[in-house]
Backbone as CSV, one residue per row, in Angstrom:
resi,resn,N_x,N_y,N_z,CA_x,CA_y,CA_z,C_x,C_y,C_z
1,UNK,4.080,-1.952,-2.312,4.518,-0.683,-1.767,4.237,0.399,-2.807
2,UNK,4.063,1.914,-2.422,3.439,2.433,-3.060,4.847,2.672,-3.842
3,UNK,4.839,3.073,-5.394,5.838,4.005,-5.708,6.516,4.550,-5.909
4,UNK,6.021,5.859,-4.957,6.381,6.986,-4.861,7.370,6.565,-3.449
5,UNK,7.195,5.867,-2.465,7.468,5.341,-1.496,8.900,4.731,-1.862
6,UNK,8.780,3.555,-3.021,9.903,3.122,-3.837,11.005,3.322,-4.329
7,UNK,10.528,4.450,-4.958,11.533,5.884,-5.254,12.526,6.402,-4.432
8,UNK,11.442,6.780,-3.437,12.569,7.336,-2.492,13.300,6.844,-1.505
9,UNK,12.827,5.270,-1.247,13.801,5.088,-0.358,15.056,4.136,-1.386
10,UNK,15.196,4.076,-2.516,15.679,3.593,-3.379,16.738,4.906,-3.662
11,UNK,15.983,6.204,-3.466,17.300,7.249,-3.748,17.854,7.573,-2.526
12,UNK,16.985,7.299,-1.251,17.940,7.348,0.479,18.783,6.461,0.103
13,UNK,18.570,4.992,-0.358,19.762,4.256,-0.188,20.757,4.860,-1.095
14,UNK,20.766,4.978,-2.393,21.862,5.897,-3.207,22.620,6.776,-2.556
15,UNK,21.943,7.870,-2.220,22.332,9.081,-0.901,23.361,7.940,-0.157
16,UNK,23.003,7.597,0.428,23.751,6.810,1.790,24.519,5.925,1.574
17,UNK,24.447,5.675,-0.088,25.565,4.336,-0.467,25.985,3.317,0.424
18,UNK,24.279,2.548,0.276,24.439,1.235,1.259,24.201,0.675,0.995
19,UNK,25.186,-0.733,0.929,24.979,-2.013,0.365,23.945,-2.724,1.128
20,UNK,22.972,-3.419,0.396,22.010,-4.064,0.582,21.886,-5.208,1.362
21,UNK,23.767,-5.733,1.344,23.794,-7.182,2.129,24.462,-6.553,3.318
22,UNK,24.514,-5.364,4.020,24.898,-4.931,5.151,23.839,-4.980,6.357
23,UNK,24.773,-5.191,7.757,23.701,-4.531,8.951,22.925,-2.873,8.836
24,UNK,23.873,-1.885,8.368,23.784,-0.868,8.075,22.346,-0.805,7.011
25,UNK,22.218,-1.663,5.841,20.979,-1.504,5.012,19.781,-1.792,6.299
26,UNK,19.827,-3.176,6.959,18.658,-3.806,7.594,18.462,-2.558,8.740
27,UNK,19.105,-2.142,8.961,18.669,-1.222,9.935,17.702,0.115,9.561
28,UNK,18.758,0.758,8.067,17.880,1.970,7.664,16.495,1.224,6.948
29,UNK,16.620,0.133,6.845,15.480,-0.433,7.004,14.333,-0.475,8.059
30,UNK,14.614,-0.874,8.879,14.242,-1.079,10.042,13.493,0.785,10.269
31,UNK,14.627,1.274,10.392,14.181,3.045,10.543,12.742,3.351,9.550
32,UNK,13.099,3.117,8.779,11.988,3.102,7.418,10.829,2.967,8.315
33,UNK,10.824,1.972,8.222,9.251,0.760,8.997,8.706,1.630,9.846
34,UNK,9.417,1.590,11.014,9.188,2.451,12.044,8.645,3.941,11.879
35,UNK,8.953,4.093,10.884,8.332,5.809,10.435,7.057,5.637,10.060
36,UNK,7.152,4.955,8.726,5.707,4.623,7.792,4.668,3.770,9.257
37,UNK,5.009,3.585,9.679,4.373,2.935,11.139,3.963,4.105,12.002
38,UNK,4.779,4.842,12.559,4.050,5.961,13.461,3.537,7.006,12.609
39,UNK,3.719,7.149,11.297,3.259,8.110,10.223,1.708,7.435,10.271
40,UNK,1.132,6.049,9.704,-0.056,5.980,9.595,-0.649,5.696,10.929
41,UNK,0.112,5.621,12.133,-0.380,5.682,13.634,-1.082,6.625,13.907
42,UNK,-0.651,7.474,13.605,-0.827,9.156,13.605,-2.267,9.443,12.883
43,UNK,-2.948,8.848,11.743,-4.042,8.984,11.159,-5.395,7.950,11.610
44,UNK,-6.298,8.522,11.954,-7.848,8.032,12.518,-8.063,6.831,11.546
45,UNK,-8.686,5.853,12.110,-9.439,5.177,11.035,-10.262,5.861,9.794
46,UNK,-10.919,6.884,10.165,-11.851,7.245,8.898,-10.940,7.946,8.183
47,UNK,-9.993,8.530,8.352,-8.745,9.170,7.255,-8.325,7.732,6.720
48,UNK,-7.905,6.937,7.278,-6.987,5.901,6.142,-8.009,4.934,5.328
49,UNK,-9.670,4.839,5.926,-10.217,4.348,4.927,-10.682,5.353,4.285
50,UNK,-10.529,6.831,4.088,-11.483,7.404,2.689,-10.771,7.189,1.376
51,UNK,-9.968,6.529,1.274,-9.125,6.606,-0.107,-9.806,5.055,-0.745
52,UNK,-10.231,4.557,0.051,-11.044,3.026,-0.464,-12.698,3.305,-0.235
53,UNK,-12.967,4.621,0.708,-14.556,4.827,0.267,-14.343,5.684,-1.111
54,UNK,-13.529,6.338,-1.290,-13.795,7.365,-2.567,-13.469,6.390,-3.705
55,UNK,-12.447,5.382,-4.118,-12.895,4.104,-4.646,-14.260,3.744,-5.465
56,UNK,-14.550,3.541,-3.805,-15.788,2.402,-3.962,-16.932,3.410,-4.382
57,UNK,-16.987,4.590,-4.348,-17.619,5.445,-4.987,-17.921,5.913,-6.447
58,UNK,-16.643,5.835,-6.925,-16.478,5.777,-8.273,-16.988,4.721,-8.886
59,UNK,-17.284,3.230,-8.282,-17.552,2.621,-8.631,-18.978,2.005,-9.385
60,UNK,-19.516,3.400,-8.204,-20.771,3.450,-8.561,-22.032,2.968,-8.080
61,UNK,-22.922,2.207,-8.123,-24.134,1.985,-7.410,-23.903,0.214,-7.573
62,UNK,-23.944,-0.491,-6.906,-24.246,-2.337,-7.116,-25.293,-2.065,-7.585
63,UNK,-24.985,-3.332,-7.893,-26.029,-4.126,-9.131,-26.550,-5.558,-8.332
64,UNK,-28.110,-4.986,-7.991,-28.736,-5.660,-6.879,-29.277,-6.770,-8.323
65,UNK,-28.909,-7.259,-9.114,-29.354,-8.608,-9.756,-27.932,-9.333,-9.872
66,UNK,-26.778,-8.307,-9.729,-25.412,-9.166,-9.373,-25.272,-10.772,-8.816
67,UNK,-24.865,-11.862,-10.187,-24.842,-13.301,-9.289,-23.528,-13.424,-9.367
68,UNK,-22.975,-13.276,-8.230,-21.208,-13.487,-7.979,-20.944,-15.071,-8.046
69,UNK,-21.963,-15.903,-7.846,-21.276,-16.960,-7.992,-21.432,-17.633,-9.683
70,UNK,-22.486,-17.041,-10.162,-22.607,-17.684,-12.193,-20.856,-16.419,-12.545
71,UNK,-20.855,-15.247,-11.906,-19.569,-14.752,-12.528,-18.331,-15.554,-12.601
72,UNK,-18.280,-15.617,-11.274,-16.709,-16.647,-10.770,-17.422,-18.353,-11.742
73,UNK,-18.280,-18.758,-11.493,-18.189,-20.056,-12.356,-18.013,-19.774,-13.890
74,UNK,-18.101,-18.599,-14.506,-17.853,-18.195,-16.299,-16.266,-17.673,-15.793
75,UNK,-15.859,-17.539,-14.862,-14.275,-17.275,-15.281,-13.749,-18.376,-14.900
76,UNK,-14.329,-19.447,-14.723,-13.190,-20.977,-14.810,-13.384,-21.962,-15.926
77,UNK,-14.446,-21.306,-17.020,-14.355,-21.902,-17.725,-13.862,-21.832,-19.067
């Protein structure tokens, strides 16, 4: 989870002084979900992947002599 995300629903629960082993927590739980759910409902596919094309951008150009499998066999040994 992101965070910033962490944060704050860590200071809603403070605010709301709710014990964690309550129906009352699982629910503003529950509320939570349901938001962050119609919140990224609400955004197109190409909005929620540009944050992993701009990524993969930074990353830079592949490396067309790249052998992924001699890599992964030098990290087990």
């Amino acid at each position: 989870m992101d965070d910033d995300i962490e944060r704050l629903g860590q200071l809603l629960l403070a605010m709301c002084d709710v014990d964690v082993e309550t129906a009352e927590y699982h629910e503003l739980r529950v509320q939570l979900l349901r938001e962050f759910v119609r919140l990224r409902a609400g955004q197109n596919l190409l909005e929620r992947l540009r944050p992993i094309q701009d990524q993969v951008d930074r990353m830079g150009a592949r490396d067309p002599d790249f052998d992924l499998k001699s890599f992964l066999d030098d990290g087990w040994e």
